[in-house]
N, C-alpha and C positions, 0 to 999 in steps of 0.2 A: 454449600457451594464448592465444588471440586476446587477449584482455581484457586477460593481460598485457605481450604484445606492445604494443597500441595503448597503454599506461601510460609503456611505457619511450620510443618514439617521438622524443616530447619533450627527454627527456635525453640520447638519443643524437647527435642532430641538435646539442645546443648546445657551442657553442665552449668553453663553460665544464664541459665532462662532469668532467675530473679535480679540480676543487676540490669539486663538486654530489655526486660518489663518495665523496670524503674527509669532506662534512659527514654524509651517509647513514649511513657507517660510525659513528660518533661519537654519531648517535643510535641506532642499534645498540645500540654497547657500553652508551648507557648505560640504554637498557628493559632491556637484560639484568640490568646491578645491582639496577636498582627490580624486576625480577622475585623476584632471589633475597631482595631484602628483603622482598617480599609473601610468599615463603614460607615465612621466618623468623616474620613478624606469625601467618600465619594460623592459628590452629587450630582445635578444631571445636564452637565456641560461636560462632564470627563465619560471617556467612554474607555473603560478599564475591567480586568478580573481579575479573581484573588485564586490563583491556580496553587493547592497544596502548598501553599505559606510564601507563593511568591507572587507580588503585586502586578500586572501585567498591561502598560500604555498601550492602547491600539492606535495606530497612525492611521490620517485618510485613507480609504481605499481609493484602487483604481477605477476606471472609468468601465475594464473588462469586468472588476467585479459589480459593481453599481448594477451592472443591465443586468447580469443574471441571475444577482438575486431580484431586483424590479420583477425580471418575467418569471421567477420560478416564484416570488408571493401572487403575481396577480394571478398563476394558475392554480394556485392552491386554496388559495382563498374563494375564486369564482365556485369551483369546485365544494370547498366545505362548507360555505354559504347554502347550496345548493341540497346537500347531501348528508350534514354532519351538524344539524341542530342542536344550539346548546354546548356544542365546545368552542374553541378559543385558538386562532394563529397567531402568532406575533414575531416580530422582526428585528432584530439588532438590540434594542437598549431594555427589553427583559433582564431582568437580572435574576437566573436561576441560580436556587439554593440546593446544592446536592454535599455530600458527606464533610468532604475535603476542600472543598472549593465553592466560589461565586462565578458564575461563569455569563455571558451576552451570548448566547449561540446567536445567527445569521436568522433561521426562524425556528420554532418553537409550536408545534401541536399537543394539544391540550383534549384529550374526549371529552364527552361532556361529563362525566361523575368527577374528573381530574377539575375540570375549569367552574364545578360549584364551591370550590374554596377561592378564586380569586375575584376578590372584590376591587370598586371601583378605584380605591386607594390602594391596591397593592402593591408594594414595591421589590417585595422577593418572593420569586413562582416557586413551584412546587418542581418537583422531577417531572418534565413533561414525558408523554408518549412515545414523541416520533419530533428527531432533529435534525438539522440542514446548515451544515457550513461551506460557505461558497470559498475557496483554496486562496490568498493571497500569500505573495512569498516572503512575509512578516512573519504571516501562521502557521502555514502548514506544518512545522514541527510541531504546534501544540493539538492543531485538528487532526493529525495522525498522530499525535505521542500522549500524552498527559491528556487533552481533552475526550479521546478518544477512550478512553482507559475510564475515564471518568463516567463518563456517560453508561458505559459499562456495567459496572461495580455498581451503578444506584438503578439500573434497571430499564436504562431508556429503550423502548422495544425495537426500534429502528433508527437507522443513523444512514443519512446520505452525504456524501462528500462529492459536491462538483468543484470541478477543474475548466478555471476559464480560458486558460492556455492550451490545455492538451483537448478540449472540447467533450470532456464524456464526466457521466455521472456514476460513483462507485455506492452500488446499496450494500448495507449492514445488516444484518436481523440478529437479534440476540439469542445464542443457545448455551445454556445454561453458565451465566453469566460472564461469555465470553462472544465477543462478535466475529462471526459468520460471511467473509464475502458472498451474498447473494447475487449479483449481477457486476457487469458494468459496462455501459450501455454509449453510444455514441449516435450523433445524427445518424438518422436511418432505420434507428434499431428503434424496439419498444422497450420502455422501465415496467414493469407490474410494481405499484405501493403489496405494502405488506398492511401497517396499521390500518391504511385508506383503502381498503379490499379492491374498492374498483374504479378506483385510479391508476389511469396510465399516460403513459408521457411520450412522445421524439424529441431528444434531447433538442431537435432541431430548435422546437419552440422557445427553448433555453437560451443559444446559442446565437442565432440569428437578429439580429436589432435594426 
C-alpha cells in the first residue's frame, strides 16, 4: 500500500530504527491493555468508542441528526431488503472491530459473504463494506479525522458523510488505500452508491421531515 509505504520511509532511513521499533512496541502493548479495559467498562447502556487508545463518550444527539439518520436507514434498508439478500444494515450501537480502534459508525453495510460471520450474539462486527456518519458538532473532528482515516487503512470500500446543517451528503470511495472525494450532492441533485450499484438518492429525501 503506497500510503503506507511513504509512512514507514522515515523510520526506516533513521539511524535510530531499533530504539523508535522498541518505543512503537510498547505503545502497542499498551492500547492493547486500554483496549481490554474499554471492554470490560463497556456495556450496553454506554454508547462509547475506543478510537487508537482513546476512550470516546457520545452525548445525545440532536433532533437534526435523529431525522436523518431515521430517513437515510429506512432508505437503505427498504432498498437492501429488497435488492441485497443475505447481507446485514445496522445503525448506531454496532460495535466495529477494525485494527486500532472499536468504533459505533451511524450505519453499517455488511454484503452478504461479510454478514455470514455475524451471528445472533454478536457483539464485535467485522470491517463492514460501506459506512455512514451523519455530522454532529461533538464529531465531526473524529468523522473527518481519526475516523475517517480508520475506515481507511481496514478497507471500508465507501464512506458517506452527511451534514445536517449544511444539507448535503459527501461520498468516499477507496483508491488504494486512501479515500477519494466522489461526489457531494445537495437537494436537487442525484448521489449514485458505489457498493449499492443501483442505488440512488435526492438528498432531499434525507433532509426534509
Amino acid at each position: 500500500m503506497q500510503a503506507t509505504h511513504d509512512l514507514l520511509q522515515p523510520l526506516l532511513a533513521s539511524s535510530h530504527l531499533p530504539s523508535l521499533v522498541a518505543q512503537l512496541n510498547r505503545v502497542v502493548l499498551e492500547e492493547e491493555e486500554k483496549r481490554r479495559e474499554f471492554y470490560a467498562w463497556l456495556d450496553e447502556d454506554k454508547r462509547a468508542e475506543f478510537l487508537s487508545g482513546e476512550i470516546i463518550v457520545h452525548s445525545p444527539a440532536r433532533a437534526a441528526h435523529i431525522d436523518a439518520l431515521d430517513n437515510i436507514h429506512f432508505l437503505l434498508r427498504t432498498f437492501i431488503k429488497a435488492n441485497r439478500p443475505g447481507s446485514r444494515l445496522f445503525r448506531e450501537q454496532a460495535l466495529v472491530r477494525l485494527e486500532r480502534s472499536d468504533v459505533m459508525p451511524d450505519l453499517v453495510f455488511f454484503n452478504a459473504e461479510t454478514a455470514t460471520s455475524i451471528r445472533p450474539d454478536t457483539k464485535l462486527f467485522p470491517v463492514p463494506d460501506f459506512v455512514v456518519e451523519v455530522l454532529s458538532p461533538s464529531t465531526e473532528k473524529y468523522d473527518r479525522g481519526a475516523k475517517m482515516q480508520e475506515y481507511a487503512a481496514n478497507g471500508v470500500a465507501e464512506y458517506w458523510i452527511i451534514d445536517p446543517d449544511k444539507k448535503r451528503i459527501e461520498q468516499y470511495d477507496l483508491h488504494r488505500g486512501e479515500y477519494q472525494l466522489k461526489a457531494t450532492v445537495r437537494p436537487g441533485e442525484m448521489l449514485h452508491a458505489t457498493v449499492l450499484r443501483e442505488f440512488s438518492l435526492d438528498p432531499v429525501a434525507v433532509f426534509e421531515f
